[in-house]
Every structure is written in C-alpha cells, then in structure tokens.
N, C-alpha and C positions, 0 to 999 in steps of 0.2 A: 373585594373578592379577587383573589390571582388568576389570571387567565390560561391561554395554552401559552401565550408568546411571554408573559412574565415572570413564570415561577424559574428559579435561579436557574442558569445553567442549561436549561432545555432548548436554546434558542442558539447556542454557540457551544456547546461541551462538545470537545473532540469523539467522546469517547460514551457514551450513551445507549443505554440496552432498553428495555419496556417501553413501551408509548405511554404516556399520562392518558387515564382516561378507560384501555382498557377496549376489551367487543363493546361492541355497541349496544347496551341495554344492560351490561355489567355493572355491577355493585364497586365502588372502587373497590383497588389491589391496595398491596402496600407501598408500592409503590407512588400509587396517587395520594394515598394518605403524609408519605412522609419522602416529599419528592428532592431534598439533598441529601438522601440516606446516598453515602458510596456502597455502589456494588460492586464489592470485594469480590463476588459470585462470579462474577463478569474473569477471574482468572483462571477460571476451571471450564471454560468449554473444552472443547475435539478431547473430549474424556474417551480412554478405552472401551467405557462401556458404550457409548452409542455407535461404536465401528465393528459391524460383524467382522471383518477382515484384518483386525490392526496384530495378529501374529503373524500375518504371512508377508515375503520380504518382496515387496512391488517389484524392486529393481531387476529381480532376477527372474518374475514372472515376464516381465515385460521384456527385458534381452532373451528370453524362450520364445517368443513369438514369433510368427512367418508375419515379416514385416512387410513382404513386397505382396504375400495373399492381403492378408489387412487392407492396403491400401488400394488393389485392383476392386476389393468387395466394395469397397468404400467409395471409388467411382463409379463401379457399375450401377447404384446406385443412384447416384446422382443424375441420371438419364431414365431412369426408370419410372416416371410418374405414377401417383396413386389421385383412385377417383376420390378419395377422401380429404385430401391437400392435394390438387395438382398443382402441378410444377411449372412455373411462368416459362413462355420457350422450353417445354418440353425438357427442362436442366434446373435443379435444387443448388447449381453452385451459388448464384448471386446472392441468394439465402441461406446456403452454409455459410457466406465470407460475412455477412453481419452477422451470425450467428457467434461466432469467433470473434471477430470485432468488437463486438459488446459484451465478449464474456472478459476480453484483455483489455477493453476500455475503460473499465472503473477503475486502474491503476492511475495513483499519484503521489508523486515524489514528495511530497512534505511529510509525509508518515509510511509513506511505501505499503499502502493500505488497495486494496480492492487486486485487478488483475485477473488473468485468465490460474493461476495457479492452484485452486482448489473447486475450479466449478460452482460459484458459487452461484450461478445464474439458475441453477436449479431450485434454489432458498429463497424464501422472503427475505428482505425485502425486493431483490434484485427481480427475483422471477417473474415479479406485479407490476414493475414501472411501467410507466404508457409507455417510453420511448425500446421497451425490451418485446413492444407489443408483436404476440405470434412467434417468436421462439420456440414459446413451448413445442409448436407443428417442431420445425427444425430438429428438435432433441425428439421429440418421438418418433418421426422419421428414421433418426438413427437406431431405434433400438434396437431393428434387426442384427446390424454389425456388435452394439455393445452385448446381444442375448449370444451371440458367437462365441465373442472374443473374452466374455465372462471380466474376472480380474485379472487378465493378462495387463488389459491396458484400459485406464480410469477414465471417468468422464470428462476430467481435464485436457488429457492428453488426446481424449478422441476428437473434445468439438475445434482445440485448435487444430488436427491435424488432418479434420475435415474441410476446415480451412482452405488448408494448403491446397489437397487433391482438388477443391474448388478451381481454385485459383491455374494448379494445372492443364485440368479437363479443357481448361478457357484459352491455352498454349501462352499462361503467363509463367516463365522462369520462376521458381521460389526461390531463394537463398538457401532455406534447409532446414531442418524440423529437430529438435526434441525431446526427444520422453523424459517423464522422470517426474510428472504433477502427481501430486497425492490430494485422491478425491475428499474433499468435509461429508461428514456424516449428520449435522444438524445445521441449523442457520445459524449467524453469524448475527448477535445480542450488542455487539461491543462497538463496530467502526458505525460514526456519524456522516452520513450523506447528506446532512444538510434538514432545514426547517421541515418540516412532513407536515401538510394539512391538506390530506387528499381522500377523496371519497369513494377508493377503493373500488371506482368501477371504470375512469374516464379521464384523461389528466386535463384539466383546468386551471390555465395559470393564476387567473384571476382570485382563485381559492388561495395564494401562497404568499411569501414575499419572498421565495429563491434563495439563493447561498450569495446574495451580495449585499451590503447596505445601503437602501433605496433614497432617492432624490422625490421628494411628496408627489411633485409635480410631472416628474419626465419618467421614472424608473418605478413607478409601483411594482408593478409582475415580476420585474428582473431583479428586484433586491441590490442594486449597485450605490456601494455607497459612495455619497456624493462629496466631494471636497472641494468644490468652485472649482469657478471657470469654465470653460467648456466642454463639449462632452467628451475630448479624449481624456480628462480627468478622474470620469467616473470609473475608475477599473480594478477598485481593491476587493478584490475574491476574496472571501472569511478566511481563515487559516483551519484545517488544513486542507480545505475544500476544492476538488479541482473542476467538475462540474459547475455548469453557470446557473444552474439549478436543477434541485431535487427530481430526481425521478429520473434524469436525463442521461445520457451517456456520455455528450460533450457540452453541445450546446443546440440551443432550438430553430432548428434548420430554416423556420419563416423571419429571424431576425430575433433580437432582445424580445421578451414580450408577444413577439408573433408582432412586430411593428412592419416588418419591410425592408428596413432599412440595411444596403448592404455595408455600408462605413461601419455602422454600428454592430454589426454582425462581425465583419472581419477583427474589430476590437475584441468582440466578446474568446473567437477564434484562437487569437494571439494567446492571451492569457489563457484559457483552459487548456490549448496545446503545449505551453510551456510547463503548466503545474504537471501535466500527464509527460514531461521528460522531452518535449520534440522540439524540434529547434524550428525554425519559417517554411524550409526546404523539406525538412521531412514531415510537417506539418502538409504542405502544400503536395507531395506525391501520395502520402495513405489520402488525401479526400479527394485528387486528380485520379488517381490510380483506383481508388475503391468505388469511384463513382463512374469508373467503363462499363459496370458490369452492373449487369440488372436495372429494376424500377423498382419506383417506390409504388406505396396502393394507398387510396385517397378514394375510393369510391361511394361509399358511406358516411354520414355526420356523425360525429364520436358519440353522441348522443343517443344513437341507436343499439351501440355495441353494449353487448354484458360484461361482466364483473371478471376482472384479471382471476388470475390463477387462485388464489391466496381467499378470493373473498366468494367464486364460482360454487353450484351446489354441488354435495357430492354427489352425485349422479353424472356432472361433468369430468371426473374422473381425472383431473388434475390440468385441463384443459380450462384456456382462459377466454375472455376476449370472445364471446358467443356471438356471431355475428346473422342475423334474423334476416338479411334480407337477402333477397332472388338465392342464389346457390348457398350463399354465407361464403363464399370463398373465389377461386379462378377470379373471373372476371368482375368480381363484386367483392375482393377482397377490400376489407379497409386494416391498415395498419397507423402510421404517424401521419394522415390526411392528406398527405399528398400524392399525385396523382401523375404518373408517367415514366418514361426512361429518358436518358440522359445522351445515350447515342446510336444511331441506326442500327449497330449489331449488339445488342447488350449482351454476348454470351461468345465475345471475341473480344481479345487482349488487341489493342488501337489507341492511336493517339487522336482519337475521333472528340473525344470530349473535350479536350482542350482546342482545338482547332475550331469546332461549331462554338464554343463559350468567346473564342475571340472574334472570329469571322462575323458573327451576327451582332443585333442589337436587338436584345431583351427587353419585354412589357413586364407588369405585372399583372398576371388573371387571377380570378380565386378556382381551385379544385372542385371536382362533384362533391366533395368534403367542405367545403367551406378554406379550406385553408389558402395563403396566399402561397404563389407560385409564380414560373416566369415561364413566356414564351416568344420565338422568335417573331420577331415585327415581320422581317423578310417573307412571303409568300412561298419564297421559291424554295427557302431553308428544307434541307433533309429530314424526311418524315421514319418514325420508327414503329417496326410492327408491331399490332396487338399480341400481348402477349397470349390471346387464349382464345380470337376471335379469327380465325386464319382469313388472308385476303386486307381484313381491315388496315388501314399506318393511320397511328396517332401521330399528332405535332410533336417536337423534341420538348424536353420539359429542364428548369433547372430550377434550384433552391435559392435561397437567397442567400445563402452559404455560399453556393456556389460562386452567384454575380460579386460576393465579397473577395474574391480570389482576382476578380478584373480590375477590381476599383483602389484595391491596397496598392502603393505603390511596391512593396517589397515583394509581395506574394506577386504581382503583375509581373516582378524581374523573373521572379522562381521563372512562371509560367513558362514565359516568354525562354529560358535556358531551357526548358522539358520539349517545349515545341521545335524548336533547332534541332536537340539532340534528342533523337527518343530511343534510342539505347541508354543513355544516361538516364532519363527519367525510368526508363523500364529497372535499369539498377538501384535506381534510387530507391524506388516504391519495392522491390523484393528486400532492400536491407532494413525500407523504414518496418515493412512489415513483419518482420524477423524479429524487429526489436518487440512492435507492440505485443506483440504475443508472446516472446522469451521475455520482456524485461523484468517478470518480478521472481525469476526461477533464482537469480544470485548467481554463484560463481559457476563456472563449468564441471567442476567436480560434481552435480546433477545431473547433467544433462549425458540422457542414454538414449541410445538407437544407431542408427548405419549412416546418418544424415545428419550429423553433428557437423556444423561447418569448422574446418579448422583455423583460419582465421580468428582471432580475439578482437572482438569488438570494445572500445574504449567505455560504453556505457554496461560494460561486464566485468569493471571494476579487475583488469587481469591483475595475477600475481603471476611471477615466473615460478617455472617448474624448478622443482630443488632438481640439483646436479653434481651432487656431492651427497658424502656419507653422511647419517646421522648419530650425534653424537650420543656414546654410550652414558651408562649410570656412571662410570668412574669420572667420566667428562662434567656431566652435571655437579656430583659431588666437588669437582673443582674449582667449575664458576660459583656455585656457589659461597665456597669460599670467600672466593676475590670480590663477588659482588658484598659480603658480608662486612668484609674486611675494608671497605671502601668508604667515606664518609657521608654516605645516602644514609638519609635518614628512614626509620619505618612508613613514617605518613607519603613520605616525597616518593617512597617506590611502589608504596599499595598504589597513590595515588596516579604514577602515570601506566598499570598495570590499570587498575580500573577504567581508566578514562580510553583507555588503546581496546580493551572488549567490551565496553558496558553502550558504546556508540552499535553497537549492531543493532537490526532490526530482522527479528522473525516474518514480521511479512511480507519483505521482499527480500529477504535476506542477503542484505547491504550490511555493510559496516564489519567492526571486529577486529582483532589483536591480528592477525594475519596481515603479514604484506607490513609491516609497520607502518602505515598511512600517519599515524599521530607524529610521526618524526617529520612529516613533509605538510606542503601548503594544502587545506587551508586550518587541516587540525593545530598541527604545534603552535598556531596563535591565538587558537580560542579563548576567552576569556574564561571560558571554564574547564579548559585544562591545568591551570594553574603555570601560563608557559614562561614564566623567566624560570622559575622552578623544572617545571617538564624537561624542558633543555638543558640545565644543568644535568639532570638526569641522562638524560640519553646521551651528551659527550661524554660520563661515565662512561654507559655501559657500551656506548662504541670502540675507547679505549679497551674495555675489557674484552668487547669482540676482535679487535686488532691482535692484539697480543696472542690471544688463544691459536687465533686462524694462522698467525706466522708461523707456530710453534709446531704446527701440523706438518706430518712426515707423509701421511696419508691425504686420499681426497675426504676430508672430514674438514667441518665449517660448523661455526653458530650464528645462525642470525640474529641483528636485532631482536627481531621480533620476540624470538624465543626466551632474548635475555629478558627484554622489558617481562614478561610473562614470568619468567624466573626470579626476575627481581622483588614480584609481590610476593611468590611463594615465601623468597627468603626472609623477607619482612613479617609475614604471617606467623612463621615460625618462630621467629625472635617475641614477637607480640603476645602470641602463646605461653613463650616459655617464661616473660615475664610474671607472666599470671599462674606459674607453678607446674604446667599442661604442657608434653612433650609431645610433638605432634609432627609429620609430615607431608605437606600440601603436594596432592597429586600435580603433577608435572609430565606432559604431553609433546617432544621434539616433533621439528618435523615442520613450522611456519618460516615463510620465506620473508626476503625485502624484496616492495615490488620501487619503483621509480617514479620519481615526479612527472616523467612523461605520460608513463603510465597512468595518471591519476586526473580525472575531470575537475578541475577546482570548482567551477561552478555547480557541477552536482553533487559533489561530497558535502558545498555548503548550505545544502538541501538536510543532512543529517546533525548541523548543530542543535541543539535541542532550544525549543526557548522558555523551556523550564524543565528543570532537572531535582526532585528531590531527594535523589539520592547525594546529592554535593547540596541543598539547600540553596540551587539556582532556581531563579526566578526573574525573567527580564519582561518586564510590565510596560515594555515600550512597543515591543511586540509579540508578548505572550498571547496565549489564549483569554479570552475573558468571563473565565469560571476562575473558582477557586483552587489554588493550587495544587492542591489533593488531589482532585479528579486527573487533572495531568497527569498528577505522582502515579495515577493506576495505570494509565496511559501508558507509560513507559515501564512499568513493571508487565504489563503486556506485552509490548512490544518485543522483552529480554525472554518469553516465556517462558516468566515466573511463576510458581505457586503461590499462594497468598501466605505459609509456612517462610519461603525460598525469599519472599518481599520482606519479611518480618525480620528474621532473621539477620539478612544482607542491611538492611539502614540500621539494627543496632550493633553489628560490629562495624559498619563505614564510620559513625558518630565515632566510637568511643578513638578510632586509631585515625582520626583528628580528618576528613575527606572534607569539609567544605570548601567550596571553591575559592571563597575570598578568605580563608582560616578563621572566618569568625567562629564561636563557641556556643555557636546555636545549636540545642540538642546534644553537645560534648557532655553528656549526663557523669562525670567523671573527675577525679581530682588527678589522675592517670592518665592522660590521655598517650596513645602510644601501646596500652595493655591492653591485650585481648580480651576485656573481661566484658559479665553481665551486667556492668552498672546501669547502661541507659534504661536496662530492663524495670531495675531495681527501683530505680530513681522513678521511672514511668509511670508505676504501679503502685506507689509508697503514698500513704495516705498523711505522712508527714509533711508535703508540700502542698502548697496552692499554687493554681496557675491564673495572671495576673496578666490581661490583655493591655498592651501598652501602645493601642491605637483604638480607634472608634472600629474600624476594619476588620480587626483581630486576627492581621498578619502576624506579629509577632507577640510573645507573651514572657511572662518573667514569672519563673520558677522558685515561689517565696518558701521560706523557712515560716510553717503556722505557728509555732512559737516567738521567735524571734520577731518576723515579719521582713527578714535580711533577705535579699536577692540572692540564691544559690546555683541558679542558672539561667537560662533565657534558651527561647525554644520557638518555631516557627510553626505553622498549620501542617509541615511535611513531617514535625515532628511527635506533635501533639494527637495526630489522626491514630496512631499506634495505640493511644490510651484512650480516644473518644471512641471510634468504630468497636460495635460491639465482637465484630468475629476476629478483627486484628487483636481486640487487647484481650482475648483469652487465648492467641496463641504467643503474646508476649505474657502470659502470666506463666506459661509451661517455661520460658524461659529467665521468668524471673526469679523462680521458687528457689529453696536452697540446696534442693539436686540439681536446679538448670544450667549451671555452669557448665560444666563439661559438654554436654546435652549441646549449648550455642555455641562452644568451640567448634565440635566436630559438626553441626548443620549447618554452620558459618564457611566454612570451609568446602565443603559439600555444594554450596547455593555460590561459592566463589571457584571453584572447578569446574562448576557447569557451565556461568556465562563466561570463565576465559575458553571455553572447547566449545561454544556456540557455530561459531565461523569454520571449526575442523570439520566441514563433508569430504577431507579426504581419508579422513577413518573414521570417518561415524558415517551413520544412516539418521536421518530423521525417527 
C-alpha cells in the first residue's frame, strides 16, 4: 500500500497543489485517486475572476496617496495599545518588523518563489505555519489604516511598509521603501514548501522529516541529508527549498531538531540564508539587527494552544492560535515557546545585543514553554523589563541561533566588525533590510512612492537607462534586412531570442531579454544556450549593431538586446513564410545593454534551469527528482503561461529545431526550420506507436504501426502533450485541418508575450 512519503513525486515535486488525503474525514479527491495526474489547473490561478479590483490601475492609485498622512496614521498606531492584543512595551513595532520579515522571508533564489510581494501570509498555507504564529493579531491590527486607505495601497505594501515605520518609531535609519506589490486574491495551490505532515493545530518536529535528507541516526527531525563524515557534511537542502524545514521561516531558532547545538545551528543559518540571497555579513546584521528590538513569548506549552487560522472554528473569525490560558495574551502570550528579550531596551535602535552576546557567557535553561533557551551565567549581566508587568526586569534571554553567531568563526568576524563600528553595522542592517523586503519586486521600473532610494543596488539586476533615441519602423525595417541577409540560420536566432527571455521568472521577476545578460558571464556558457552557436550569433548581430550605430547622424542606437529579440522575429517570419503564411512578429524597441560589472555571476547562476523542457533539458545530476514533466509545468509557471500559451510554444519550439543538444526529440517533422503544425499532427495520429526505449520511460521512439520503422523519438516533455488529458485536447484544436494558421498566429502571440515579459517599462502587470 503507498503511503504519504511514497507515492511519486509528493515528497520532492517543486511544484505541487492538493494535499493527498484531503479534510480529515473526506472521501478521497482526485487527486488521491490518481496522484501523478499533472495539474495543468495549477496555470490558471490569480484568474481575473477572483480579484474584485483587477480593472483599476494600483500604480496610479497608489502615487494619489498622501503618503506622509499614511505613514504618521501608521505610527500613531503603533503606540496605541488595544485591550484585546496589547502591545509588549506599550509599542506594536517589534511585531510589526516580524510581521514583515516573515511575509519577505519565504523568498528564495532557486525558483524566486515566496517573498513579501503579493501578501501571501494572508493565505494558507503560509497564514497556519507554527513559526507565522500570531500574525494574524499583526494584520488585524492594521485594518484600521488598510479600512482608510482602501485600495490606494495593498496588503503587500502596507505590511512591509509597516515594517519600516516600525523600525523608524525605534530611531533606526531605513534605507527607503517601495510601493508597487499587487495583493493575491486566492492562496497559492502551486509553490512547494517542503514535506507537510502536520496537525494543523501545533508544529511538532517530530511528526516530519523537514526539507533535508536525514542521517537515521543524528538528523531525524531535521531531514539532512547525510553523505559521510562529519557533521559539516550533512548540509544538502532539497532543491528548491530554502527553509530548513517546513512550516518555518528560516530555521528553528532552538537548533537543528530543537537539539541545542549552536555549531549545528550556525550550519543550518549559512545555508538557508544563502538559498534566501544573503551573503554572512547581511545574514549576520538582519538577525543582529532584528533581534534589538522586541521578545519573543514562550509562556505557554504549545500543547495548550488552538488550531492555526486555516483549521480555527468559524466563530474564531479568522483568528488563530487560541490561547486558554490566564489572559490568552500580554503576559501569557505564547508564540514560537520561547521566552524573553534579547536586550535592556527592546524598543531602542543599540548595539546592546551584540555587546551583552559577547560580554557574557551563556547556559542553556528550558522556557515556561518547555523550549530550550540561553541565559547569562554572569549574576550581575543586565536585566530587561517585563514587558507587561511594570516594576518587574526579566534576565536577558538569547536563542540558540543566536549563541551560533558567537561560535562561527566567520559570523564571530562579522560580529566583532558591527561592534567597532556601529554606524557600519546600522548601514549594514538598513540595506540588508531594504533588500529582504525589495528582493522579489525585480527591476526598478516597479517600484512607486517618494522613498525610492536612488542608488542601484547590485542584487536589482540594474540595466542602464536608455540615452539615446529610439529607433523608428524605417530602422527596424532595416535591421531586419541585414539580420536576414546575414548567414544566421532560423533555429540559431529563434534560439538565442528564446534562451535571452524564456530565462525570466514571474515570481521574482528576475531574468529576461533586457539588459542582454545571455551575451555576458554566466549565461553565454550555459550548456543550454547552445553557446559556441549563441556567440556565433551575437558577433553577428554585434557587427550589425556597429555598423548601424556609426551610420547615425542623430542620437539614435540599437542595442543588443533589441537585435537579439529582432533576430527571432526575423526567423519567425522566414519560418512562416516557408510554410505558405505571411505574417509579422510584434516587435517592441526600447531594451538596453547592461554590463558585466553590473551583473552578479553568482546569483544569475541561481536562474540556470536544471531542467528545461522547452529545449528538452534535463540534467539528472542535479535535477529535481520527479518526473520531468512536472518541472516542465514548473517552468511554464514561472514564464506565466496559459496551459493554450504552453501548448502552443513547445510545438513550434520542436518543429524550428530548439533542443539544446540539436537532437531530434519531439522534431515531429521532415521540415524542420517551417513553421508548421506537424508536431501537432504527428502527436495526435493514430498511425504511430510510441515505444519506451528504457525501463524508465524517459525516452520513447515514435514507430510507424505498419511498417514498425522508427519515424521519430520523443522524450516525457514531449509525449505529456498527447498523454495529459487537457493538454492533448488543446493540441487537437491545433492539429485539425483548420489549425494551421490558428498555431501560426497563437504561436507568435505566446512568443511576443514572454520576449515583452521583462518590459515593466511600458507595461503594467
């Protein structure tokens, strides 16, 4: 019988909607019935229909606002305690800045998935994790300002920019704020957070086996998977997982497990702040710097408290986390079971926590929670006030998180650089914080309000601003010419037009034909740009850009970029016309070239894919370990494609020859190069058998049922088109003997959209 941890795919699929299984006392779904069905469904969420608001234009409600009223309502606030939530020290800041923190936390670079940028901390799953416990208070809190301020400014932008005021009110410097998030209207079916076996009222490690590959012995709870040797060894986090487990924000403040251990903590640290984008140093200022301000609450054993938001009766009213005992809250509150503040004035911007973290030497005690915690040995160590009991001082309190910040040798250097200079660490921690909460907004052309820092930060991917004219239709008419006339072949320019926008990502929206990045390190070596080919190409079309830009009398230029993107059109055309079909591929000036300096190699090599089946890439050394397909959906998400828009785009990639390594997997085609419907044709024709040519049934061989001759060969990226039942009826619409024209002009259409992905500087979302 298959369990929850064995049935295919549900224990490591990127990309994963439904739970197996269902409410509790449910009949299964179809899910549970037929759990490697691809949900193709999974391409259609943030549909128009679930957004009362998606006619009216954010950007320009949001620059109408009285930004600097906003932000006074928004502190005044913050000082204003309610008998219902009171406010620890008479101040909701140290609870607004996790509020923030944990909605910008679930962002990570391998997929550019989670982030403060659609609020999603309002939705299941996010809104129920143990470590989100008691936000809900936080966001309710706010609704005074959001019942105000209506949709001028969205739930995204309010809770980071509560944040900030947070952080203000406390006389810590911010760097500078943002608008410009567009709030989700439904939850979020599609991004995997890792194994889920949790009971919905309480988080218990011991119920999981976490987002790592465990060692029998040392790592149960922590899922790390083990490769000999010693335990700095154990540290390979699943792909694309940046959380050290489910439920969590970062990682579990008592150590791996809840063990103690701060070496082993500081490991777990390194890696989920590097997959979340942060380097030691800014790693070491957001948890020196976030950890000035406020306590934590541990007053309660989690055992007591009720059922998160998601699983609460409705009578609780979307409130989670019931807490039954003495008040339920103030001084009785329980959140992540730990218990205390971290420095004498928790609700003052000081280099007090790093100072008492060195100065002292830390035990470990367990919390009124049961959880383990640290306190100063020293008697005489500075005591910090009750937050709710006037008169009382608690002892200083730190995590084990914390003491792992002592014992790293690198993070000890950081420290030790913040305590010398604590302007520098005060800068550090406003730009680290800048980033966490900007990182997954993409390029500046988003970002609205009066508090946009002007400075370009390196992890914002700049492009330079154009400074020169752009070129007219007569000019385009030109290049394209010359690019026609040139000896690029159709595959070699769709293909480095594809490969320069089909790299963006909608959720963080990284990547894209803009900037021409695929000309510089670490794209133009991909193995799956096809780069002795690629670079053949672009000295082309560089030559072509030379030439033009001398001949200018005017301030008028073409970049790169714009050619490479030209360059498919003209291929497209030619492809077409082979196939009878006289056609014009929308073309959009106006992308610049940005510079190698400009360009992070190491985080760009965060967007090589390690499976791509739109090129019938598949690298099985570090892929995911599901079946390719699922990826394939993966990435057609990420491009925010329609399951039409997916359909379409892999059979004219096939037929005008895109795989990566040119083999003729899926080339359903005696043509290849013609824009036609064959792969359609071929897909849907009951005159072939398909003929698995491994035990695996990675790849298969497309026989002739008469003959029994091999007519093609085809891979699982290619073959799901004709297995999935909602894919192959909308390749039937283009296989029919009207659907020719029909995949011309959607093909074209679904290839104008992701090369204009990356243009927010004339589009809007």
């Amino acid at each position: 019988m298959k369990t929850l941890s064995n049935i295919e795919g549900l224990d490591t699929c990127p990309f994963r909607g439904t739970r197996i299984g269902g409410a509790i006392g449910t009949p299964p779904q179809t899910d549970d019935w037929w759990p490697n069905r691809l949900q193709v469904e999974l391409l259609h969420q943030e549909q128009p229909a679930a957004n009362p608001i998606y006619k009216e234009n954010y950007n320009e409600k949001f620059n109408a606002l009285d930004f600097e009223s906003l932000k006074r309502d928004i502190k005044e606030l913050l000082v204003d305690s309610k008998d219902w939530w009171p406010a620890d020290y008479n101040n909701y800041g140290p609870q607004m800045i996790r509020m923030a923190w944990h909605s910008a936390g679930t962002y990570r670079i391998a997929d550019g998935r989670g982030g403060a940028g659609q609020a999603m901390q309002r939705f299941a799953p996010i809104n129920s994790w143990w470590d989100n416990g008691n936000t809900d208070k936080s966001r309710r809190l706010l609704w005074p300002i959001k019942k105000k301020y209506g949709t001028h400014i969205s739930w995204a932008d309010l809770i980071v920019l509560t944040g900030n005021c947070a952080l203000e009110i406390m006389n810590f410097p911010t760097f500078g704020f943002a608008g410009g998030r567009r709030d989700a209207w439904e939850p979020d079916r599609s991004t995997y957070w890792g194994p889920e076996f949790w009971n919905g009222k309480s988080f218990d490690e011991s119920q999981t086996t976490g987002n790592y590959k465990g060692h029998p012995d040392e790592m149960v709870n922590e899922n790390l998977r083990w490769v000999g040797g010693p335990k700095e060894e154990y540290h390979d986090l699943e792909n694309p997982l940046a959380a050290t487990h489910q439920a969590l924000i970062y990682v579990n403040p008592e150590g791996p497990g809840g063990n103690g251990d701060p070496e082993d903590s500081a490991r777990n640290i390194r890696e989920s702040f590097k997959r979340m984008a942060m380097d030691d140093e800014e790693t070491v200022a957001l948890i020196a710097g976030g950890h000035a301000f406020g306590k934590s609450h541990g007053m309660v054993p989690a055992d007591k408290i009720g059922a998160a938001p998601e699983a609460a009766p409705i009578r609780a009213q979307g409130f989670g986390w019931h807490n039954p005992v003495g008040t339920g809250n103030g001084a009785d509150t329980m959140t992540n079971g730990i218990e205390g503040s971290w420095t004498p004035n928790p609700t003052q911007w000081d280099n007090k926590y790093l100072e008492n973290l060195f100065k002292f030497e830390w035990k470990k005690i367990e919390s009124p929670a049961g959880a383990i915690q640290w306190t100063p040995i020293d008697p005489e160590a500075p005591k910090t006030p009750d937050a709710h009991v006037e008169g009382k001082m608690n002892s200083l309190m730190m995590m084990t998180s914390d003491i792992a910040l002592k014992v790293d040798p690198a993070y000890r250097k950081v420290c030790e650089k913040f305590m010398d200079d604590f302007d520098y660490f005060t800068t550090a921690f406003s730009k680290a914080w800048y980033k966490l909460t900007h990182r997954d907004m993409g390029p500046k052309d988003r970002y609205l309000g009066p508090e946009v820092p002007e400075e370009d930060m390196l992890w914002q991917d700049p492009i330079p601003v154009r400074n020169y004219d752009l070129i007219n239709n007569a000019d385009i008419d030109l290049l394209k010419e010359n690019i026609s006339n040139s000896k690029l072949t159709i595959s070699a320019l769709v293909s480095a037009a594809w490969s320069a926008a089909s790299i963006y990502r909608h959720s963080d929206k990284r990547g894209g034909a803009n900037g021409a990045r695929i000309g510089l390190e670490p794209q133009n070596t991909w193995d799956i740009n096809r780069p002795k080919e690629l670079n053949t190409v672009l000295e082309t079309l560089k030559g072509i850009q030379t030439d033009f830009n001398n001949e200018q009398t005017e301030n008028k230029k073409v970049s790169l970029a714009d050619l490479i993107v030209l360059g498919g059109c003209v291929a497209i055309e030619k492809a077409a016309r082979h196939t009878g079909i006289e056609v014009k591929v929308p073309f959009t000036p106006g992308r610049t070239d940005t510079t190698q300096e400009l360009t992070d190699i190491e985080s760009f090599e965060w967007l090589k894919p390690v499976s791509d089946g739109f090129k019938n890439y598949h690298n099985d050394k570090v892929g995911y370990r599901v079946p390719p397909e699922r990826i394939f959906l993966d990435r057609a998400q990420l491009l925010s494609l329609t399951a039409p828009e997916w359909t379409v785009l892999v059979g004219g990639l096939r037929v005008l020859d895109q795989n990566y390594d040119y083999s003729k997997h899926g080339v359903f085609t005696d043509n290849p190069g013609h824009l036609s419907n064959d792969y359609f044709r071929v897909l849907t024709s009951m005159d072939y058998e398909w003929i698995p040519q491994d035990t695996n049934e990675m790849h298969f061989n497309i026989n002739d049922r008469r003959s029994g001759n091999t007519r093609f060969t085809a891979t699982r990226c290619d073959l799901i088109f004709g297995s999935n039942a909602q894919l192959r009826n909308i390749a039937e619409i283009y296989a029919a003997d009207d659907g020719h024209q029909r995949f011309v002009h959607d093909f074209i259409a679904a290839w104008d959209k992701v090369m204009m992905l990356d243009r927010y500087d004339v589009r809007q979302e």
